[in-house]
C-alpha positions, -999 to 999 in steps of 0.1 A, spaced: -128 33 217 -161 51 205 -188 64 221 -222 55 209 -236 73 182 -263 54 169 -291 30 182 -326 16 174 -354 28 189 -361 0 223 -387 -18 219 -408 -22 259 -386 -55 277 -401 -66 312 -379 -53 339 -385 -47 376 -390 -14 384 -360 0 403 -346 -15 437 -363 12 464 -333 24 483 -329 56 506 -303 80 497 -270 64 498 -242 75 524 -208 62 526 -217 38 546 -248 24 527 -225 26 494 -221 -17 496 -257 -21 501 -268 -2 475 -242 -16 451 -255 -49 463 -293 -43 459 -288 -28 425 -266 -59 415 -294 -79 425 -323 -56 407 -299 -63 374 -298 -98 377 -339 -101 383 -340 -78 349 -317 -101 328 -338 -128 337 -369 -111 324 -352 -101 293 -344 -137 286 -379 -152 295 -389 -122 270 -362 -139 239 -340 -108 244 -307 -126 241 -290 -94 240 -306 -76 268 -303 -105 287 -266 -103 286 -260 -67 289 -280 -70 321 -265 -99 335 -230 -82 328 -245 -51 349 -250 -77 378 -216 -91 378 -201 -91 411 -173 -67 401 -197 -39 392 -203 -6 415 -238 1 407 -251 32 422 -284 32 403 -302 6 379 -331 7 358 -334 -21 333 -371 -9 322 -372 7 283 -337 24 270 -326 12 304 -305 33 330 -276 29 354 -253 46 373 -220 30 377 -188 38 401 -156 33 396 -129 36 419 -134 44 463 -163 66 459 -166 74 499 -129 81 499 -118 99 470 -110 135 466 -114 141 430 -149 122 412 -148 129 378 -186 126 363 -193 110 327 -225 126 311 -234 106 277 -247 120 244 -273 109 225 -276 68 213 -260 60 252 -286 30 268 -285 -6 285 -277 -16 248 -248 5 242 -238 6 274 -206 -9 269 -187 17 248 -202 42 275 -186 20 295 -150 18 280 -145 56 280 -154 54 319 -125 32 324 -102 47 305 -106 83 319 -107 62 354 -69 47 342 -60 80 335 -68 97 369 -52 71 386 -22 73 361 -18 113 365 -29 115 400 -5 131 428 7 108 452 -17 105 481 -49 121 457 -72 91 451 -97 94 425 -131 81 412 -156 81 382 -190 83 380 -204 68 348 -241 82 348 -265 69 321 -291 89 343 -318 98 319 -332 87 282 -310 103 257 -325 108 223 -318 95 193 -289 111 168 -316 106 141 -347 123 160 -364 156 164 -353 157 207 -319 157 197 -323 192 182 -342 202 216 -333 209 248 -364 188 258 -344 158 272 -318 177 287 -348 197 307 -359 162 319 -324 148 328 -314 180 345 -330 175 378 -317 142 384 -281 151 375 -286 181 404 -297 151 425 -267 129 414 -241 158 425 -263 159 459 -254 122 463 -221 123 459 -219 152 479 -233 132 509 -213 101 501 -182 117 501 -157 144 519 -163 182 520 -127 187 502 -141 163 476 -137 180 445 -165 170 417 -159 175 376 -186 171 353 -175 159 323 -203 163 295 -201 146 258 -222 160 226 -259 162 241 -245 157 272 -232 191 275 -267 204 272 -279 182 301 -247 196 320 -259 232 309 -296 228 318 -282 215 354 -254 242 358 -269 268 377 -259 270 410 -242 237 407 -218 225 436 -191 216 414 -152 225 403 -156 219 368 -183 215 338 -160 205 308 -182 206 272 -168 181 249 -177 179 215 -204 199 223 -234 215 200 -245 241 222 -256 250 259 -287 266 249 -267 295 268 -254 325 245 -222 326 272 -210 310 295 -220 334 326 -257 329 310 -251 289 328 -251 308 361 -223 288 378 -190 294 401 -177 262 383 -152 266 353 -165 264 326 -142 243 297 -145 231 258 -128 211 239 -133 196 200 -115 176 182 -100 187 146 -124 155 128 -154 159 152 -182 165 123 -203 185 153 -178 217 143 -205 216 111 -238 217 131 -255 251 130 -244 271 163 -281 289 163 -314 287 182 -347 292 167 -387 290 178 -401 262 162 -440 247 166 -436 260 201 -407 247 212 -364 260 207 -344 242 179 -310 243 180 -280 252 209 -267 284 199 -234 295 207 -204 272 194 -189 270 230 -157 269 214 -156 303 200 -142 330 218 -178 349 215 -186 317 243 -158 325 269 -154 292 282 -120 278 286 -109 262 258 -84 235 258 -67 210 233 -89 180 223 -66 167 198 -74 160 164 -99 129 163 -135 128 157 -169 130 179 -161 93 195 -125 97 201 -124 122 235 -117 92 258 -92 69 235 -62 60 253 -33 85 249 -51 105 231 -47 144 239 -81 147 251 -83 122 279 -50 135 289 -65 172 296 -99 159 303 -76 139 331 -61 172 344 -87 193 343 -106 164 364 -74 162 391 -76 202 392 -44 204 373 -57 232 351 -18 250 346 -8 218 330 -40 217 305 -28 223 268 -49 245 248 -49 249 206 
């Protein structure tokens, strides 16, 4: 399983603008699923009228029956917000945050690492603990080959709306509910531009580049913080600094690995930057734990 890494830029494909919904409860959960379903098929029929074939299909997959969509967007990169599992029921909602190259055209290796981390919660889950995921393409990631991907520019945008996703699912399910945000290469910055104050158990950097934070106290959260890279992930090699550039911050600072970081660093096994969610693997494993609240039974290197 890998996790997108790279992407062309999109070029503009009629779409519908986004089905207008109010915020969803548990017991609007089916109608917004439905509505959403309904916005993805209108977009996939656009796409085709517009001869793209592929778009076409990746939105018609989104409106499949089967599919849990809390959020759709079909317009540009594309966006969507997908559930897996008994959202309004569970007790442990583990949140996937892409990196960079994740959109409507990728979305199904984004995808794949959703349902395998979902597998492995239900796997690994006490008896009577019943668990979701959240797979939220939520905001435009940038491209691996682009300026924004050394900036925290993106992350600034997307932050607000993944503080609005945790509000959702804070209405949609239990008080006990316990939320994990689990953030992948660029990700993690979103996840760190979002921390403070953040009603959440857990913010777990994976392959990460940086925070943008020197620490992590400086993400301003009661949440525990976690980090993880594998032994082949080439990020290990990406300059851990931060400089002013034409106005604007380039670069993440702190490897949030290093013990200068203070985050809680567990084993992520010894595969590359698109491995963290591969079946068996000792990353989705911990990344499974750490999402259940089992943190005495996470391995660390």
């Amino acid at each position: 399983m890998v996790l997108p890494l790279s992407g062309a830029a999109q070029p503009r494909i009629p779409a519908p603008a986004p089905a207008a919904l109010a915020p969803p409860t548990a017991a609007t959960l089916d109608e917004a699923y439905a509505a959403n379903r309904a916005n993805a098929a209108r977009a996939s029929r656009m796409a085709a009228g517009h001869g793209d074939d592929h778009r076409a299909a990746a939105d018609r997959a989104m409106a499949d029956r089967s599919r849990h969509l809390l959020a759709f967007d079909g317009r540009g990169a594309g966006l969507a917000t997908e559930v897996f599992g008994d959202l309004a029921h569970a007790d442990r909602v583990a949140v996937l945050v892409p990196g960079s190259d994740t959109g409507l055209d990728t979305y199904g290796r984004f995808r794949t690492a959703a349902l395998a981390l979902h597998r492995q919660l239900a796997a690994e889950a006490p008896a009577g603990t019943r668990t979701a995921v959240v797979a939220w393409l939520g905001y435009e990631t940038p491209g691996t080959v682009s300026t924004t991907v050394a900036t925290t520019g993106r992350a600034d945008r997307a932050a607000p709306r993944l503080r609005g996703l945790v509000g959702d699912l804070r209405r949609i399910t239990g008080p006990g509910t316990r939320v994990a945000l689990l953030c992948h290469s660029y990700g993690s910055v979103v996840c760190a531009r979002a921390a403070h104050g953040l009603d959440v158990a857990d913010i777990v950097l994976v392959g990460s580049p940086g925070t943008g934070a020197d620490t992590a106290a400086g993400l301003h959260t009661d949440a525990r913080i976690w980090a993880g890279r594998g032994a082949d992930d080439w990020v290990e090699h990406v300059p851990h600094v931060s400089a002013g550039l034409f106005g604007t911050t380039v670069g993440f600072g702190t490897d949030p690995v290093s013990p200068d970081f203070g985050a809680r660093v567990f084993d992520a096994g010894g595969g590359g930057h698109s491995d963290y969610f591969d079946p068996g693997s000792r990353s989705l494993t911990n990344l499974a734990r750490i999402a259940l609240g089992e943190t005495t039974e996470v391995t660390h290197d």
